[in-house]
C-alpha positions as CSV (number, residue, x, y, z in Angstrom):
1,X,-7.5,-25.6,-1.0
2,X,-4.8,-27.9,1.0
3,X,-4.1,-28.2,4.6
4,X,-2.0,-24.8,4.5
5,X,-0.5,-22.1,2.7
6,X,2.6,-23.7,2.9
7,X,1.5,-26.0,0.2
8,X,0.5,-23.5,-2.3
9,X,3.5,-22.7,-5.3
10,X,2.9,-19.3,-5.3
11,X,3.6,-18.5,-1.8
12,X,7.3,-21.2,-2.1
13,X,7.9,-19.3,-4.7
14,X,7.6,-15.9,-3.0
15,X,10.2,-17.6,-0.2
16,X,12.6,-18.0,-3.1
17,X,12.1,-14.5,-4.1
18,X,12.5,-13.6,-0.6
19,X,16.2,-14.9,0.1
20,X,17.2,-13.8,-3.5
21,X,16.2,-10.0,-2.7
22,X,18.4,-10.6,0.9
23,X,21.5,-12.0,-1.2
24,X,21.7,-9.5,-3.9
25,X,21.1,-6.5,-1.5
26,X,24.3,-7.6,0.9
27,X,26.6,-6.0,-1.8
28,X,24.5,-3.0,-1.7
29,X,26.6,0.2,-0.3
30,X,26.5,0.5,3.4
31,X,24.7,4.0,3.1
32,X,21.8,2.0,1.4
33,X,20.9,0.0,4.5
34,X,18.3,2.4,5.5
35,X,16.9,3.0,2.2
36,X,17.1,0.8,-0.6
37,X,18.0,-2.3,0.8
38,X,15.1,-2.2,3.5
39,X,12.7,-1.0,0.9
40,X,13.7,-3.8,-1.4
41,X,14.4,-6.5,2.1
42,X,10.4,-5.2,3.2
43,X,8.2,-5.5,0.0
44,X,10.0,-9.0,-0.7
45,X,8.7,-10.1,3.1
46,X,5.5,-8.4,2.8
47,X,4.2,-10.4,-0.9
48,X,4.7,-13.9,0.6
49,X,3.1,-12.5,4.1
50,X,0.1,-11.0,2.3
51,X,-0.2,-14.5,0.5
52,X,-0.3,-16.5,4.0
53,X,-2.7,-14.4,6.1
54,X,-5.1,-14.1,3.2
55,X,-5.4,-17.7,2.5
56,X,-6.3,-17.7,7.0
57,X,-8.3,-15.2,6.8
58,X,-12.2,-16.2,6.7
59,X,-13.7,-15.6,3.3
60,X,-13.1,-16.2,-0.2
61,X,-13.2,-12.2,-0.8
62,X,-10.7,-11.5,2.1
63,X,-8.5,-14.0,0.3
64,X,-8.5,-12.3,-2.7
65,X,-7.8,-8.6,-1.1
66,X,-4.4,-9.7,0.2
67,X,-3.7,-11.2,-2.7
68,X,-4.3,-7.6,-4.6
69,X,-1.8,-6.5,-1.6
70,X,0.7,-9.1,-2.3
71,X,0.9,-8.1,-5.9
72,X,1.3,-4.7,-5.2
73,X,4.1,-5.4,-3.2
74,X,5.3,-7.3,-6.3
75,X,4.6,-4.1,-8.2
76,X,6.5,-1.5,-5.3
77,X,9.6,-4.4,-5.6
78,X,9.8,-4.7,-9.9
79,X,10.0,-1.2,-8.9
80,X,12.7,-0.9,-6.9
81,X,14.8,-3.7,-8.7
82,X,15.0,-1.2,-12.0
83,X,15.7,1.8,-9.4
84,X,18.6,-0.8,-7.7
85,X,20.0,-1.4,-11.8
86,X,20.0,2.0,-12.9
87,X,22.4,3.0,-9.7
88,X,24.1,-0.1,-10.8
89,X,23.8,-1.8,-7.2
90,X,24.5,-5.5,-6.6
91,X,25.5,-8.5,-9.1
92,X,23.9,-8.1,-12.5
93,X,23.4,-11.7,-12.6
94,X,21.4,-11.8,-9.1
95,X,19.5,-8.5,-10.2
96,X,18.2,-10.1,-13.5
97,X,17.6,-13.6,-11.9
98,X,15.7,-12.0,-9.2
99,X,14.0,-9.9,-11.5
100,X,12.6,-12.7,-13.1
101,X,11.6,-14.6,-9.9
102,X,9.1,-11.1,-9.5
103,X,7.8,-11.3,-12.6
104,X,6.8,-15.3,-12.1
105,X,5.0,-14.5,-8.8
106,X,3.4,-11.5,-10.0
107,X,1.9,-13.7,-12.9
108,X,1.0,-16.5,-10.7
109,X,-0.7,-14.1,-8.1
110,X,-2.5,-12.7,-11.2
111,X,-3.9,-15.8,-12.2
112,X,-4.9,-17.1,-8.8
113,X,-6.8,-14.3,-8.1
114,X,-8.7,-14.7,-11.8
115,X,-9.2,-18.1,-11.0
116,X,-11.1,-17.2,-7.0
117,X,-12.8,-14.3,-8.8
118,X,-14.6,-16.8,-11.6
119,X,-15.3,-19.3,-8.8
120,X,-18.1,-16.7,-7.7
């Protein structure tokens, strides 16, 4: 592992997933700000969190159980991204971009936690 978990691709790319979910939900209706857009806004800040206190935390098997969190926060946001395009909230384009940014971390959180769990 490097020097931090700044270093590690999955977590930058969690940052980027971040900011997209805060730009698409500022067209969201005002009424949403409660609901929705914090639901979205919080699961978005909780999967690159879950990635940075894992990799601090002590053992290899901590590690990997905020990883698990972090993807389900990945899972609770895909979620909420279909729920936020069926009530046709925000730009289509920034909902299917961001979409996609969910799908990439949730693959490469996937596959890091493979690759710990066959390192034994």
């Amino acid at each position: 592992m490097g020097d931090s978990f700044r270093e590690l691709v999955v977590w930058q790319r969690s940052i980027e997933l971040t900011v997209a979910v805060y730009k698409l939900t500022e067209s969201f209706p005002a009424a949403e700000r409660f609901g929705l857009t914090n639901q979205l806004r919080r699961a978005s800040v909780s999967v690159a969190s879950n990635i940075a206190e894992g990799y601090g935390r002590a053992t290899k098997g901590e590690y990997i159980q905020f990883l698990g969190h972090a993807r389900g926060s990945i899972s609770e946001l895909e979620t909420q991204l279909v729920i936020a395009g069926a009530l046709n909230f925000g730009s289509k384009e920034l909902l299917k971009s961001t979409e996609h940014l969910c799908s990439e971390v949730g693959r490469m959180l996937r596959t890091m936690m493979k690759s710990l769990q066959l390192k034994g």
